[in-house]
C-alpha positions as CSV (number, residue, x, y, z in Angstrom):
1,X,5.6,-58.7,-13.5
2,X,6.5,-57.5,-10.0
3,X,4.3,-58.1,-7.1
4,X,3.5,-54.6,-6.5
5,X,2.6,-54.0,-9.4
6,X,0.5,-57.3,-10.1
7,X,-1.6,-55.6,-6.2
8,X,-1.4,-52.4,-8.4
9,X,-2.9,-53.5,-11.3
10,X,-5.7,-55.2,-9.1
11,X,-6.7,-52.9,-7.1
12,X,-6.6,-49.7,-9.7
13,X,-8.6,-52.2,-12.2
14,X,-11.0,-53.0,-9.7
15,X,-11.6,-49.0,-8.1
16,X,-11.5,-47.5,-11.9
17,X,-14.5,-49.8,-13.1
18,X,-16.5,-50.5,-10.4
19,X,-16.4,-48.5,-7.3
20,X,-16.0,-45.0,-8.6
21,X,-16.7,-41.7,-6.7
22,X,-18.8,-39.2,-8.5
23,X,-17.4,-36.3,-10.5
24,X,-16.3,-33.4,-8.6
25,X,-16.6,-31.5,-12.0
26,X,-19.3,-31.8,-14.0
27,X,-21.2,-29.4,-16.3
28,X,-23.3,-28.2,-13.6
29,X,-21.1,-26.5,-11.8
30,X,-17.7,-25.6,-14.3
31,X,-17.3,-22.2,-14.4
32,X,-18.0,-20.1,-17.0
33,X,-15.6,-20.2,-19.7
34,X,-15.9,-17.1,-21.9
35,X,-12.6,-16.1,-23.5
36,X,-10.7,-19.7,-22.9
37,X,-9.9,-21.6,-25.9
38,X,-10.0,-25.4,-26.5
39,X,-8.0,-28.0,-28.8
40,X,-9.5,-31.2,-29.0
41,X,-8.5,-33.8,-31.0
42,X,-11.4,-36.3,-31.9
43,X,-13.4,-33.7,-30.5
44,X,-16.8,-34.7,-32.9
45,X,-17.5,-38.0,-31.7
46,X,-17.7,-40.3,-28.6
47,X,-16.2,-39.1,-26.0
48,X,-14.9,-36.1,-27.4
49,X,-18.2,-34.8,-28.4
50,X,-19.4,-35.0,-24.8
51,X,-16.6,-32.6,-23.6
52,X,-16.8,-30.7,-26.4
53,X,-20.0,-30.7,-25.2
54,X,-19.8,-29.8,-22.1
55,X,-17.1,-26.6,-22.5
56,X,-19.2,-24.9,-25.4
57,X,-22.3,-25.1,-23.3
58,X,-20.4,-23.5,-20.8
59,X,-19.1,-20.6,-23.3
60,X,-16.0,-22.1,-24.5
61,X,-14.3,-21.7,-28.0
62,X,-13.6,-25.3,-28.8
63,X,-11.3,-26.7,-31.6
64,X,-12.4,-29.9,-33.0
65,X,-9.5,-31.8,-34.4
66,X,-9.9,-34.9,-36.8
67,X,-9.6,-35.9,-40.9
68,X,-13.6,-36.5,-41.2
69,X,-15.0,-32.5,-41.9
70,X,-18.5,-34.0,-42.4
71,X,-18.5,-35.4,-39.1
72,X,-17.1,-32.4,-37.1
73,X,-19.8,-30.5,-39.1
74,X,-22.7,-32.2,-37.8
75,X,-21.2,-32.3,-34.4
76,X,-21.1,-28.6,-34.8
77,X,-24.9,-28.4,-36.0
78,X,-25.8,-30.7,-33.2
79,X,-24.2,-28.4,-30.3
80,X,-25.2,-25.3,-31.7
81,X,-28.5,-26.0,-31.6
82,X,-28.3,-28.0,-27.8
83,X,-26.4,-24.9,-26.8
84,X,-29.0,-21.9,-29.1
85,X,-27.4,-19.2,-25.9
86,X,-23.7,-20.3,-26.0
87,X,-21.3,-17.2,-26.3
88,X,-18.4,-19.7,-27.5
89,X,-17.3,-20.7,-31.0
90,X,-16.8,-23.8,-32.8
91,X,-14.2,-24.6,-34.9
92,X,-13.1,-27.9,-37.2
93,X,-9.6,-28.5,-37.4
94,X,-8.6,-30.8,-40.4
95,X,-5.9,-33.0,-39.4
96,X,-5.0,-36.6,-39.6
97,X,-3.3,-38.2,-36.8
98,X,-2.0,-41.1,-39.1
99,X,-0.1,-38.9,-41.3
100,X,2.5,-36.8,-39.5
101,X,3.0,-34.6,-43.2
102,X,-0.6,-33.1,-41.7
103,X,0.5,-31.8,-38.1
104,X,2.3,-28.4,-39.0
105,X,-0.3,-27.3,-41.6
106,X,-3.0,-28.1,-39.1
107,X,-0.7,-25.9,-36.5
108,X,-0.3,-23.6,-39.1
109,X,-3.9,-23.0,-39.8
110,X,-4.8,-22.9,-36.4
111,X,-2.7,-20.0,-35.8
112,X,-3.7,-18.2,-38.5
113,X,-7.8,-18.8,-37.8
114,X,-7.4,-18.4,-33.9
115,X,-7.4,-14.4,-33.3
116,X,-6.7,-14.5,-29.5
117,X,-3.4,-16.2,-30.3
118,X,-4.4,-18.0,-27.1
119,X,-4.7,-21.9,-26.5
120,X,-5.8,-22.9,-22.2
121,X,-6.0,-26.7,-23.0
122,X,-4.5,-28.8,-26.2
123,X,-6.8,-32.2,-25.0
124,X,-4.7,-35.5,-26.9
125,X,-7.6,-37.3,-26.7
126,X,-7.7,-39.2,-29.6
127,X,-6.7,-42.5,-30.2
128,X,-6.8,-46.0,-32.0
129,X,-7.3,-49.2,-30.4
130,X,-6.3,-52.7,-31.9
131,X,-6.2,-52.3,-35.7
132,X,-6.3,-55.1,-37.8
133,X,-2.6,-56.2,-37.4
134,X,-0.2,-54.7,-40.2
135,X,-1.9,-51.3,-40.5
136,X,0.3,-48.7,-41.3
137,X,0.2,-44.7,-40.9
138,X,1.2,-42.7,-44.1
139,X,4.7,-42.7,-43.4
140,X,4.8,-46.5,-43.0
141,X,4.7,-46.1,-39.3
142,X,2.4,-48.8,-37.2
143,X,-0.5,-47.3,-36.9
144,X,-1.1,-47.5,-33.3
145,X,1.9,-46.0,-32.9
146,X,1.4,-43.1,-35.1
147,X,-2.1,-42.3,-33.9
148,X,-1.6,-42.3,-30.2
149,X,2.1,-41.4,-29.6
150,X,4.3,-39.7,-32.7
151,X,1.4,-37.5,-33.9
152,X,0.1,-36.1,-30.5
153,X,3.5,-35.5,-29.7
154,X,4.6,-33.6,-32.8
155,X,1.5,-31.5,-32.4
156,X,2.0,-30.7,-28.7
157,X,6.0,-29.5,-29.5
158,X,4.7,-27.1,-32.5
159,X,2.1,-25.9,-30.1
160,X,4.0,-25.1,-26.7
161,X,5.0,-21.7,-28.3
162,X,1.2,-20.8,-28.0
163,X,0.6,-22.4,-25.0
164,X,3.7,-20.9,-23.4
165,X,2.4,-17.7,-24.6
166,X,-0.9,-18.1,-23.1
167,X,0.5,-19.0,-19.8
168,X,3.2,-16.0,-19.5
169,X,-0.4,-13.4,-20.3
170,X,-2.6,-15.0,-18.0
171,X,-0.8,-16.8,-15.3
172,X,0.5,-13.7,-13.2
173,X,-1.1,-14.4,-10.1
174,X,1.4,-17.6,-8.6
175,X,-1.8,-19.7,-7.6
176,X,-3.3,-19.8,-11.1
177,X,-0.1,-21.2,-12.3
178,X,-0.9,-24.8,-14.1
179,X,-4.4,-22.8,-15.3
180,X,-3.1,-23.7,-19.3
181,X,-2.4,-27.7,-19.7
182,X,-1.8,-30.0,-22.2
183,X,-3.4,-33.4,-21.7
184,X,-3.1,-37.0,-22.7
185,X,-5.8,-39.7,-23.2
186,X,-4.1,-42.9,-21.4
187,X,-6.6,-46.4,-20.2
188,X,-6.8,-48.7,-17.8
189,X,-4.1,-50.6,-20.4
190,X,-1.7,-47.6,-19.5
191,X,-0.7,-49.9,-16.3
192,X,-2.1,-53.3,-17.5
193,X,0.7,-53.1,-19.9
194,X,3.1,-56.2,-18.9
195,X,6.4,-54.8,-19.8
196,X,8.6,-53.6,-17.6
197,X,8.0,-49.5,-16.7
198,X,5.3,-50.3,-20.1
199,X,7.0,-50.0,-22.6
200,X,9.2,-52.6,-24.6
201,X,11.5,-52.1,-27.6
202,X,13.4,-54.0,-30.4
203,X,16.4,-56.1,-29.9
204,X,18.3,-52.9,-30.9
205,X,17.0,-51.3,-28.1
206,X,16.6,-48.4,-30.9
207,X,13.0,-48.7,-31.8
208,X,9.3,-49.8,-30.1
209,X,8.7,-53.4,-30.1
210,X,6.3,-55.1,-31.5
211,X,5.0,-52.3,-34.8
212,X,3.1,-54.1,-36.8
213,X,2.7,-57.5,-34.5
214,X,1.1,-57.7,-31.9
215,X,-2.2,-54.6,-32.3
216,X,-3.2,-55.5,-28.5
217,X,0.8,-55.1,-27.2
218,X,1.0,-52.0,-29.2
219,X,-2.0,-50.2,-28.0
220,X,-0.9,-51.0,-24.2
221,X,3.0,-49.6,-24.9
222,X,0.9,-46.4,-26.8
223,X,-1.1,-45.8,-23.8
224,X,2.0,-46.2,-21.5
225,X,3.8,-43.9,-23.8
226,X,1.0,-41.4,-23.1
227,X,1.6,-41.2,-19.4
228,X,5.9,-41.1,-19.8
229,X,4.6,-38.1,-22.6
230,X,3.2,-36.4,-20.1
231,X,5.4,-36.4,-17.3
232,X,8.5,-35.6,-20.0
233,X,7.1,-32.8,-20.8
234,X,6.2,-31.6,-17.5
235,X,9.6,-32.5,-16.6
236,X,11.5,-31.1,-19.5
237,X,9.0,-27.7,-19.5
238,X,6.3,-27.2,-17.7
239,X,7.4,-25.7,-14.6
240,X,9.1,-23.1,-16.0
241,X,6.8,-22.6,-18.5
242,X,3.7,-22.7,-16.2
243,X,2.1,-25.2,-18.2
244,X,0.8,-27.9,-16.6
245,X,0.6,-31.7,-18.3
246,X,-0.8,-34.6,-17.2
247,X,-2.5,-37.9,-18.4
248,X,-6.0,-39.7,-17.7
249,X,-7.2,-42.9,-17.6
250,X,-11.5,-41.4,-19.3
251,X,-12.7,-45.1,-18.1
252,X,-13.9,-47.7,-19.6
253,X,-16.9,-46.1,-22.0
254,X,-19.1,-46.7,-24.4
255,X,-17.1,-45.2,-27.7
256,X,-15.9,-45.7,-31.1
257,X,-12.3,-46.6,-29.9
258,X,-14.1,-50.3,-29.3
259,X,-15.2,-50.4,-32.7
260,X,-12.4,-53.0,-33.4
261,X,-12.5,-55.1,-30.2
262,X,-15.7,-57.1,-31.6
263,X,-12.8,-58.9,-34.0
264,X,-9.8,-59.3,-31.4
265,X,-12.6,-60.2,-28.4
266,X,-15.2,-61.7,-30.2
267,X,-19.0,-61.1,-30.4
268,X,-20.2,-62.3,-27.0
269,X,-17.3,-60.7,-25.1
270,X,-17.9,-57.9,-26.8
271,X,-21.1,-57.8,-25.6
272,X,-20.0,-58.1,-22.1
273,X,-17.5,-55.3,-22.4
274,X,-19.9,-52.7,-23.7
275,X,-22.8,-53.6,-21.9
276,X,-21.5,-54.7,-18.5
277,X,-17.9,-52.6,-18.4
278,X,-18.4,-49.5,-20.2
279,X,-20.4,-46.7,-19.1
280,X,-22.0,-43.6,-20.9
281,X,-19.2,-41.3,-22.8
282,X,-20.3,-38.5,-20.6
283,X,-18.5,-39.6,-17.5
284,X,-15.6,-39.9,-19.0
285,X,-15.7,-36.3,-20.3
286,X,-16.0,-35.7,-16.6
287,X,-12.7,-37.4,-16.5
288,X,-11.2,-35.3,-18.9
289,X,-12.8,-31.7,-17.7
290,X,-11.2,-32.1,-14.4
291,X,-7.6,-32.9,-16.2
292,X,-8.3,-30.1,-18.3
293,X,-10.2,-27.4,-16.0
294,X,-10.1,-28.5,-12.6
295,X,-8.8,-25.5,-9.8
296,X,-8.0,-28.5,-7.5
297,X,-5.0,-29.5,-9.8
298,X,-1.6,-26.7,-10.3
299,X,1.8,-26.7,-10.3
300,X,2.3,-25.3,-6.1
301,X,0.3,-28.8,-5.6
302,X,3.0,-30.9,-7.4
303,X,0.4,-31.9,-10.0
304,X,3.5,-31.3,-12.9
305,X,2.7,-34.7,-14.6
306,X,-0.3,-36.1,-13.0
307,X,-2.1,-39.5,-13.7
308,X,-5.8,-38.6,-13.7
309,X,-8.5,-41.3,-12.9
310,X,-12.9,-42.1,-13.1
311,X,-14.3,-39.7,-13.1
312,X,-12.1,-37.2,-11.7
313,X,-9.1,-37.9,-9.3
314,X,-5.7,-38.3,-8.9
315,X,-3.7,-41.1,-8.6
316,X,-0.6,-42.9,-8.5
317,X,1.0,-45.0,-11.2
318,X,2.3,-48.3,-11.3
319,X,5.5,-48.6,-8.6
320,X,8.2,-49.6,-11.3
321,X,7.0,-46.5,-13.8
322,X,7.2,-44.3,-11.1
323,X,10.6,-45.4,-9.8
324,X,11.8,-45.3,-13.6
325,X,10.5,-41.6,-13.7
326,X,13.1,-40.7,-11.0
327,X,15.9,-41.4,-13.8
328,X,14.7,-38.7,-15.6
329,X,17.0,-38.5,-19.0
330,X,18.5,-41.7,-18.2
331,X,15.7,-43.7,-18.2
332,X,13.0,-44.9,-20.1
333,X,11.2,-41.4,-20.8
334,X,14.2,-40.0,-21.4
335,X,14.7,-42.7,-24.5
336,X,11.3,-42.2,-25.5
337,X,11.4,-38.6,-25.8
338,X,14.6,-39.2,-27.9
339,X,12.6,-41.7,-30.3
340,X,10.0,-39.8,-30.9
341,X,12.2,-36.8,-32.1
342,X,13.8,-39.2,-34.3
343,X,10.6,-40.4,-35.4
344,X,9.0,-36.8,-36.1
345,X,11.9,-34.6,-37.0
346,X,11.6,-34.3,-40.9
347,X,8.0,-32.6,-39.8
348,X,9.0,-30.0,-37.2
């Protein structure tokens, strides 16, 4: 790795775990958010609960994405009656992230139960992190790679026609352009990645290395993946579109993403991560709300594929992404984007 980025990676991992300014957005004082709807998926546990959270105590109609209905159901019960006042909605949305056959039929219902026809925020905020190696999606797929970068990004294309629409209806006004976004969970493994502009592929230069392998190299290319997502989309769409897209690195938190570290890490370094690294889910919700809400962020700012750090910032990326960013269709997003269409095609 490059020295600028080895100084990148040691100074971001140092200011987005320990020395972190407070949120700038937080539920006490996000607007009110009557009439805007929500998309989140994992949006019943962890960290996705918190935001969910916070936007349906703040009015919202929130969408909460996953496969587990009994789950989203008592996350429902459970912020109904935090929230008794609330003028927003809840919603489960059954889909499975690890079977891209799932994606259009959630899209489809979705549009059918969603009278407003609207969608402000589509939040890809959930993910897997290190499987036991060999696991597999439904399609055969690794599932790492499934979960955090072919099924987000099948959902997002089958939903830019909504979010498009939402944009052209509400958007008028030039400075509330970048008001509808679609956002992607990254980590602190988004840069950590060692690969050069993170991400790595087969010896045919065809396909993502490592499926199957390697869970801890596949989780880092995923979560590099996410932030090259977002700024392909912005670049391919989102100005003209008005929608804005970025990516966020939540923090490191206390969440059922490291439900499988305990095996990969061990039981006492386990320990140490949760107890001395991770904080409270709720701050990085705080993360996420000012990725998905904040008025600070829009499309006159430049903010068209912004990286998004604790608890609430921008930021730069690593020097080598960025410079491979300026080759647009020639360079590494470019042949992801092209991948993933390969990848997802037979379910568009």
């Amino acid at each position: 790795m490059a020295t600028s980025n080895i100084f990148y990676c040691l100074s971001n991992g140092l200011s987005q775990a320990f020395f972190i300014a407070p949120a700038p957005l937080t539920e006490r004082n996000l607007p009110d958010q009557t009439g805007r709807v929500f998309l989140i998926t994992g949006g019943y546990t962890g960290l996705g609960l918190a935001l969910s959270n916070i936007l349906y105590g703040a009015n919202g109609t929130v969408w909460l994405a996953g496969r587990n209905e009994s789950k989203a159901n008592a996350a429902i019960s459970h912020l109904q009656a935090t929230h008794p006042t609330s003028t927003g909605a809840l919603h489960f949305l059954s889909l499975d992230l690890s079977d891209l056959s799932s994606i259009k039929p959630a899209v489809q219902d979705f549009q059918r139960r969603n009278p407003s026809g609207k969608l402000h925020w589509l939040n890809n905020n959930a993910g897997i992190m290190v499987p036991p190696a060999g696991s597999r999606g439904r399609q055969g797929h690794d599932l790492t790679y499934v979960t955090n970068i072919y099924a987000p990004f099948l959902l997002t294309t089958l939903l830019l026609p909504m979010l498009r629409h939402t944009a052209a209806t509400e958007e008028a006004e030039p400075r509330r352009r970048g008001t509808v976004r679609v956002s992607w969970a990254g980590s602190a493994a988004s840069y950590l990645t060692p690969h050069v502009a993170g991400v790595a592929w087969e010896k045919d230069g065809k396909e993502l290395a490592g499926a199957l392998a390697d869970p801890q190299s596949t989780y880092g290319i995923s979560k590099a993946a996410n932030w090259w997502l977002a700024v392909e989309f912005g670049r391919r769409f989102g100005d003209e579109d008005g929608v804005l897209h970025n990516s966020y690195n939540p923090g490191n938190l206390k969440t059922e993403l490291q439900r499988t570290t305990k095996e990969v890490a061990g039981r006492i370094a386990h320990w140490f991560i949760l107890n001395i690294l991770c904080h409270p889910p709720v701050q990085g919700a705080y993360t996420e709300l000012y990725a998905g809400l904040s008025q600070d962020l829009s499309l006159e700012k430049g903010d068209q594929g912004a990286w998004i750090v604790p608890w609430g910032q921008r930021s730069s990326m690593r020097p080598d992404m960025l410079a491979e960013a300026q080759k647009g269709e020639d360079g590494v997003g470019g042949k992801l984007w092209r991948w993933c269409e390969e990848v997802v095609k037979e379910y568009m």
